[in-house]
MIDOSE-1310 file (N, C-alpha, C; in nm, 2 decimals, decimal comma, always signed):
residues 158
xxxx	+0,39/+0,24/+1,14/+0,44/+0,12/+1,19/+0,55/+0,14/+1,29; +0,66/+0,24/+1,27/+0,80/+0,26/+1,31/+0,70/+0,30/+1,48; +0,62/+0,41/+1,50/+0,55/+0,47/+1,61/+0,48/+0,33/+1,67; +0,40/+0,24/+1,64/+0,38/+0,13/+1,68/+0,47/+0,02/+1,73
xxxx	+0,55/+0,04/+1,70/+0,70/-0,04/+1,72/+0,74/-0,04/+1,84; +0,75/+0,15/+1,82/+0,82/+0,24/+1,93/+0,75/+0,20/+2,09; +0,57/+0,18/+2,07/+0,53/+0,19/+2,17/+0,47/+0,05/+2,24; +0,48/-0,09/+2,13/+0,48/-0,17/+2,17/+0,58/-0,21/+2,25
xxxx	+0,72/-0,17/+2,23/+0,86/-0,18/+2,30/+0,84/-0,17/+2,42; +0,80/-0,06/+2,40/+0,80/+0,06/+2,59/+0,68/-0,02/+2,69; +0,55/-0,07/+2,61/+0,48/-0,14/+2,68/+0,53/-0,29/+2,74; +0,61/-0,33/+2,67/+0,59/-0,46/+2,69/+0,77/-0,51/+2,77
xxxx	+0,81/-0,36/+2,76/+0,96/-0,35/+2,85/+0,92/-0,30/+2,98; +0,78/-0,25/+2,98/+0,72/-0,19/+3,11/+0,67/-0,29/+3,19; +0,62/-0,40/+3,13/+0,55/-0,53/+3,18/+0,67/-0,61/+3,22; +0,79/-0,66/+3,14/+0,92/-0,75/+3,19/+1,05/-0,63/+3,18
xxxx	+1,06/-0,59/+3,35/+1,15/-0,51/+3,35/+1,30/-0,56/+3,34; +1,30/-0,68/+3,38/+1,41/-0,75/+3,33/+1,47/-0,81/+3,17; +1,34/-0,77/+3,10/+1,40/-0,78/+2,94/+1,39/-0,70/+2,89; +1,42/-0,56/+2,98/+1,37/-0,41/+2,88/+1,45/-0,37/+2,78
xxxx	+1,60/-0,40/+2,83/+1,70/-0,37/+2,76/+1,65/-0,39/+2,64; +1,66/-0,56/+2,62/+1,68/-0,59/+2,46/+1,52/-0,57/+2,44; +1,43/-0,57/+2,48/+1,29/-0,48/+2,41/+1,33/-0,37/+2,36; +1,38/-0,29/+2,44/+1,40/-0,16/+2,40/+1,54/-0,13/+2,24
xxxx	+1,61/-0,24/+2,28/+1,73/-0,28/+2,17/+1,66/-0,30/+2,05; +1,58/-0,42/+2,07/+1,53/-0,46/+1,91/+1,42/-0,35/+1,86; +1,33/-0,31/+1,98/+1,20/-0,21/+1,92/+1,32/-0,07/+1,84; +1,37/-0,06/+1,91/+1,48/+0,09/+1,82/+1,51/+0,05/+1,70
xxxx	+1,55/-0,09/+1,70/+1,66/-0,13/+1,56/+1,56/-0,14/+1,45; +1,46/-0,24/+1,47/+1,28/-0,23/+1,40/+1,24/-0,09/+1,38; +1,25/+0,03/+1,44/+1,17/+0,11/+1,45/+1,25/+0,19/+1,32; +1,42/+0,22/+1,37/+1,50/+0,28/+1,30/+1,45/+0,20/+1,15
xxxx	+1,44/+0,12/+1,13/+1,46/+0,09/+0,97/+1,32/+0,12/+0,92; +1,18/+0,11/+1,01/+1,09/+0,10/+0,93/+1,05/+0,26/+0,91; +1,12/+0,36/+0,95/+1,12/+0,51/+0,96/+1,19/+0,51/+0,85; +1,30/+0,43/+0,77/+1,39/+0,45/+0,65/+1,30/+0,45/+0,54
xxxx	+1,27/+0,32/+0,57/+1,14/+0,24/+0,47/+1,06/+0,42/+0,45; +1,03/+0,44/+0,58/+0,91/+0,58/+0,53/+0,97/+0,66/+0,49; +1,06/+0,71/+0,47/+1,20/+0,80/+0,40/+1,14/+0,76/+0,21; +1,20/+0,60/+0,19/+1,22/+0,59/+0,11/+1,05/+0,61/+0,03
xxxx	+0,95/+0,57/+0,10/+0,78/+0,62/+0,06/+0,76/+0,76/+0,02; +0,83/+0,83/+0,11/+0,81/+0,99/+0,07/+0,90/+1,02/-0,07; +0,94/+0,93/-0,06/+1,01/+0,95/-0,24/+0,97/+0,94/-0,32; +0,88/+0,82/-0,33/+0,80/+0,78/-0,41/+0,73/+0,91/-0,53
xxxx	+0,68/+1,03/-0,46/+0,50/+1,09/-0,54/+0,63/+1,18/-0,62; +0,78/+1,19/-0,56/+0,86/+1,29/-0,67/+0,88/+1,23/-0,81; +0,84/+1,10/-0,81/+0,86/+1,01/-0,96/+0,77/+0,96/-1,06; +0,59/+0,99/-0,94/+0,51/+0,91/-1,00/+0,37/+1,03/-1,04
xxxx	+0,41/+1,10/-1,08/+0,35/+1,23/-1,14/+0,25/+1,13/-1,25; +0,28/+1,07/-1,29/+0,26/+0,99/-1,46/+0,17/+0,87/-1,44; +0,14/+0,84/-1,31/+0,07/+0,73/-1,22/-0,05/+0,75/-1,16; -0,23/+0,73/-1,20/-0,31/+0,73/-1,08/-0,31/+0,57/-1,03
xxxx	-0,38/+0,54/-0,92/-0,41/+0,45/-0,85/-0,54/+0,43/-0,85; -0,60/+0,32/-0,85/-0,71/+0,29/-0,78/-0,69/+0,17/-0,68; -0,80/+0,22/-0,57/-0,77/+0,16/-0,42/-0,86/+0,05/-0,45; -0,82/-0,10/-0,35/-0,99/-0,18/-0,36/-1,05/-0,13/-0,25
xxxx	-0,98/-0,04/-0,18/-1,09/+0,06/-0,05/-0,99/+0,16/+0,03; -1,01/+0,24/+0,07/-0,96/+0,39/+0,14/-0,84/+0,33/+0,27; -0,86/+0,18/+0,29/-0,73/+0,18/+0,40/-0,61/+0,16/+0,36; -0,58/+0,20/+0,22/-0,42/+0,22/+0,19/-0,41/+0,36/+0,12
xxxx	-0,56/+0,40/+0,19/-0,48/+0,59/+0,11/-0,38/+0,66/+0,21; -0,34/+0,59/+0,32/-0,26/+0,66/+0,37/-0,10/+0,63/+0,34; -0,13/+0,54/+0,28/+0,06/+0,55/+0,23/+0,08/+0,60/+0,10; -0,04/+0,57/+0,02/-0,02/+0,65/-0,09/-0,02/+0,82/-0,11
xxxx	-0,11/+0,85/+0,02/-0,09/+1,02/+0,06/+0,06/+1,01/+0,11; +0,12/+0,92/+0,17/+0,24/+0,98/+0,26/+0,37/+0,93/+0,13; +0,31/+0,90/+0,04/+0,41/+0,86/-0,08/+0,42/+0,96/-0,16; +0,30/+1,03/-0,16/+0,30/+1,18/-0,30/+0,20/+1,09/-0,39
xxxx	+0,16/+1,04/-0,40/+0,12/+0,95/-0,55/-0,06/+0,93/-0,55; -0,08/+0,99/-0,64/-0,23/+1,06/-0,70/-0,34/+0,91/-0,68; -0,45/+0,93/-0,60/-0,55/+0,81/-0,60/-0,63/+0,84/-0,69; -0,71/+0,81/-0,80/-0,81/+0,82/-0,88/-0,92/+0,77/-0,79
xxxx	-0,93/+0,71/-0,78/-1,07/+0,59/-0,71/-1,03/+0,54/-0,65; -1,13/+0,45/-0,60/-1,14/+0,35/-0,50/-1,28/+0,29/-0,53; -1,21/+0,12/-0,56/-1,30/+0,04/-0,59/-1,42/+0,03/-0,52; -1,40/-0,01/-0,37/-1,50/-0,02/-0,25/-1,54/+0,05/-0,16
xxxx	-1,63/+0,14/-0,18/-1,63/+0,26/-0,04/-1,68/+0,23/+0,08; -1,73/+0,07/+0,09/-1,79/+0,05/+0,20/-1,69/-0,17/+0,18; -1,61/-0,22/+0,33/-1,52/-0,30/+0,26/-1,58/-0,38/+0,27; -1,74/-0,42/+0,31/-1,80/-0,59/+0,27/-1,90/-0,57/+0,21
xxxx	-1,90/-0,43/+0,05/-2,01/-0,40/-0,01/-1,94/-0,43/-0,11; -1,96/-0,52/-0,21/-1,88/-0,50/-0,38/-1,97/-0,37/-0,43; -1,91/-0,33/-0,50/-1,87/-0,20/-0,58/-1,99/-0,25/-0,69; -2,09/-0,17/-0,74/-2,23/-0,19/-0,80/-2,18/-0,20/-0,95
xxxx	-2,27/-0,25/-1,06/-2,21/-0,26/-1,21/-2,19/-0,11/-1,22; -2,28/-0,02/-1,18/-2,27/+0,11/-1,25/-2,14/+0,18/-1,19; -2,09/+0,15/-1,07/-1,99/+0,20/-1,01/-1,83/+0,20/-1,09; -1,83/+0,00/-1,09/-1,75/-0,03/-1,24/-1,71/+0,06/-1,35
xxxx	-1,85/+0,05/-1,40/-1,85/+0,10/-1,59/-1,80/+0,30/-1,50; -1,89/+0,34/-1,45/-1,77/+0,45/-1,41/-1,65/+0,47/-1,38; -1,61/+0,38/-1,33/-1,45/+0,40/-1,29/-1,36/+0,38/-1,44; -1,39/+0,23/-1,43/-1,32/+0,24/-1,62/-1,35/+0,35/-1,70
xxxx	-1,46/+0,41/-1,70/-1,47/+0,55/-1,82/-1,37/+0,62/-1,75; -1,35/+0,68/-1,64/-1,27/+0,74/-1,57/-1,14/+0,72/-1,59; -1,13/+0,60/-1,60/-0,97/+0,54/-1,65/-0,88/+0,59/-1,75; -1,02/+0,57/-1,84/-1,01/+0,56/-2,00/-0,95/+0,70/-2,03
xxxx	-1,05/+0,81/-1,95/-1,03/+0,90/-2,01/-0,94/+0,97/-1,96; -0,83/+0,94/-1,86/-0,75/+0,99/-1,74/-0,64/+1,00/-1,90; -0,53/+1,09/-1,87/-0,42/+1,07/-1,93/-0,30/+1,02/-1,84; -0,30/+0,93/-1,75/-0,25/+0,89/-1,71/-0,25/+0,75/-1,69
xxxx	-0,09/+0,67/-1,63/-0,15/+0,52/-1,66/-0,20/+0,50/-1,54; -0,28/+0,38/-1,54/-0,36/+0,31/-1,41/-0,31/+0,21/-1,39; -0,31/+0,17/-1,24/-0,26/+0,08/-1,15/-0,39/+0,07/-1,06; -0,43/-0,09/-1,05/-0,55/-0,13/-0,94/-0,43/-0,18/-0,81
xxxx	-0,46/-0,16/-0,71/-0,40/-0,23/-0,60/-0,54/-0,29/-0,52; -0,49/-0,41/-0,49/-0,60/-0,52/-0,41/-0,54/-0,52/-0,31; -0,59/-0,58/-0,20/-0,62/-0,64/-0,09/-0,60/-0,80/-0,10; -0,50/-0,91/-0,01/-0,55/-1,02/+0,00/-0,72/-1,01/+0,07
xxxx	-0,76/-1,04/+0,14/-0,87/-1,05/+0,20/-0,98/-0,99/+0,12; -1,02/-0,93/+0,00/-1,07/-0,93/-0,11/-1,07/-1,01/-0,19; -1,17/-1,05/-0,26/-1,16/-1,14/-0,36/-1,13/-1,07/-0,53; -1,00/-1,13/-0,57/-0,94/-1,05/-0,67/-1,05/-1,02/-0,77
xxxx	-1,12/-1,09/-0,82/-1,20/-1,15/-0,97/-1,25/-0,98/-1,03; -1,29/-0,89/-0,94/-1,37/-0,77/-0,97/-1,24/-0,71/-0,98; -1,17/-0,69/-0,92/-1,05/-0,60/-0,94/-0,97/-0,62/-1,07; -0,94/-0,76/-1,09/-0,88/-0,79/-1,24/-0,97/-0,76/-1,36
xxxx	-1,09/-0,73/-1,31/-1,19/-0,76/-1,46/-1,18/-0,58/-1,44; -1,17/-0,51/-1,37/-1,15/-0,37/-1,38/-0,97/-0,31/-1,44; -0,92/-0,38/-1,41/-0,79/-0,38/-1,46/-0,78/-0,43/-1,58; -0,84/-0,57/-1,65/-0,81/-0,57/-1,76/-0,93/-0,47/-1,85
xxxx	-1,00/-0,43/-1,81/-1,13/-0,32/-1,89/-1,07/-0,20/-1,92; -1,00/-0,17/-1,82/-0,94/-0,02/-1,83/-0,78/-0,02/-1,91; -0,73/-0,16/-1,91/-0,59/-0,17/-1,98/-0,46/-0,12/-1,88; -0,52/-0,12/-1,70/-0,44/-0,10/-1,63/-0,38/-0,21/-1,54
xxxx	-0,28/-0,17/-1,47/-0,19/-0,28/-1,43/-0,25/-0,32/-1,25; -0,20/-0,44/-1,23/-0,29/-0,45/-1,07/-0,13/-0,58/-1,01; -0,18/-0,50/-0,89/-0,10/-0,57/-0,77/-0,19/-0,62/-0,67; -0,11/-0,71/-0,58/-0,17/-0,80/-0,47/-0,06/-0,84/-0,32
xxxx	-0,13/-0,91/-0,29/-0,03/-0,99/-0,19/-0,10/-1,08/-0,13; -0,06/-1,17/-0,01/-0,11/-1,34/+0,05/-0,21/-1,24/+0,17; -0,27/-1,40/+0,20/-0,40/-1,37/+0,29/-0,34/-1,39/+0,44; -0,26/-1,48/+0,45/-0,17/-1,49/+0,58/-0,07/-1,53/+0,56
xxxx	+0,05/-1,34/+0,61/+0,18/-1,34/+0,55/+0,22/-1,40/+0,69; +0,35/-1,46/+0,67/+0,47/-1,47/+0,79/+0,53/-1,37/+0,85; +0,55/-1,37/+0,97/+0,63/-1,23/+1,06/+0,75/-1,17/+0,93; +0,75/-1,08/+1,00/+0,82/-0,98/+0,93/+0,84/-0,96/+0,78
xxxx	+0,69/-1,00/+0,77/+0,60/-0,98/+0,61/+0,61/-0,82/+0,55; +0,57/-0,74/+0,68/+0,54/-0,63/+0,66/+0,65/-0,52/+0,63; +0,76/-0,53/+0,65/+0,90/-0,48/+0,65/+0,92/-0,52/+0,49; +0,96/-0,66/+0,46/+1,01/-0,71/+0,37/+0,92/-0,67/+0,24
xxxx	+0,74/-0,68/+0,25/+0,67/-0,62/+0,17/+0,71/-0,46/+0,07; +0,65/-0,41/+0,28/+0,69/-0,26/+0,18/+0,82/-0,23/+0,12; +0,91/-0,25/+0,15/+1,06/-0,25/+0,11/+1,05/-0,29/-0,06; +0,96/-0,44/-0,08/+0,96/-0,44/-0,22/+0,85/-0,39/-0,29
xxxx	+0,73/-0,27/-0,22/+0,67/-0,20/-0,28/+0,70/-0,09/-0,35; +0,78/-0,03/-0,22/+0,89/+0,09/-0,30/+0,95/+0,04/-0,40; +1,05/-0,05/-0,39/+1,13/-0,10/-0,52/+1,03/-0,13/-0,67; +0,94/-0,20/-0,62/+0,82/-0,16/-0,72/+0,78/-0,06/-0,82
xxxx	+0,70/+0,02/-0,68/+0,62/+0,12/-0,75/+0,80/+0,21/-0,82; +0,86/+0,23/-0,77/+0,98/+0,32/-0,77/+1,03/+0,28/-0,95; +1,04/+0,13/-0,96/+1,08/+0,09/-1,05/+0,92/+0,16/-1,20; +0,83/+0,08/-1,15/+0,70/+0,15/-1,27/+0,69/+0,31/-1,30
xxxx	+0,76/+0,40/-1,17/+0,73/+0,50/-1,19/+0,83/+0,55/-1,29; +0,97/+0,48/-1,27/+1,09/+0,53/-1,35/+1,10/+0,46/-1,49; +1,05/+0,33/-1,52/+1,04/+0,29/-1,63/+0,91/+0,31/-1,73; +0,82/+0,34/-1,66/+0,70/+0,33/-1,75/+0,63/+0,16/-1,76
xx	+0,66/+0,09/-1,70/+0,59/-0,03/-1,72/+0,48/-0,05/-1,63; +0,37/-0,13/-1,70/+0,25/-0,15/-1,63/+0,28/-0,26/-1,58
């Protein structure tokens, strides 16, 4: 996000050269914090040894690779195919037999119902978020992801 920041700035200070300054002012100040934000992600996988994940699909394995923190599965491997019965009863055995705890993470734009009936099967814990957040959703989010996941990893709670 911080790299996207960086280069929305520079485009769109390239287009109004008379508002470059403060393009260029606020894309740094946005960029600087959301580069902390990734500081504080890479913290994350030194706490959460004790934690797999299951994805509701592969487009949030990249923060969880850039976090340190182990993915077990992924609910959906294709994102407008629900995940088959037999896929299910797999993953939950997989769960079950993991010595670790489990965490489902959803997707707004998924429909929760399959993801909680996999979470309460397996006796693991599940998170979410809204279908249309407000600007500077995404800052304020991750910021209480880390505090989150940071918090489950250090206390042990599902």
């Amino acid at each position: 996000a911080a790299v996207m920041v960086k280069n929305i700035a520079e485009g769109l200070a390239s287009l109004a050269p008379g508002e470059a300054a403060v393009l260029r002012a606020t894309g740094s100040e946005l960029e600087g914090r959301l580069n902390k934000l990734g500081e504080e992600v890479a913290k994350l996988g030194k706490s959460g040894s004790g934690v797999d994940f299951i994805l509701q699909h592969d487009a949030l394995s990249w923060f969880f690779h850039d976090a340190g923190l182990s993915v077990m599965g992924v609910l959906q491997e294709e994102a407008d195919e629900p995940p088959s019965a037999a896929a299910l009863g797999a993953l939950v055995k997989k769960m079950k037999a993991g010595k670790k705890r489990c965490i489902v993470v959803t997707e707004p734009q998924f429909p929760e119902r399959v993801a909680r009936s996999l979470a309460r099967d397996a006796g693991a814990g599940l998170a979410s978020g809204p279908a249309n957040p407000p600007a500077g959703y995404y800052e304020k989010v991750m910021a209480s992801n880390v505090a989150a996941l940071t918090k489950v990893l250090r206390d042990g709670a599902k």
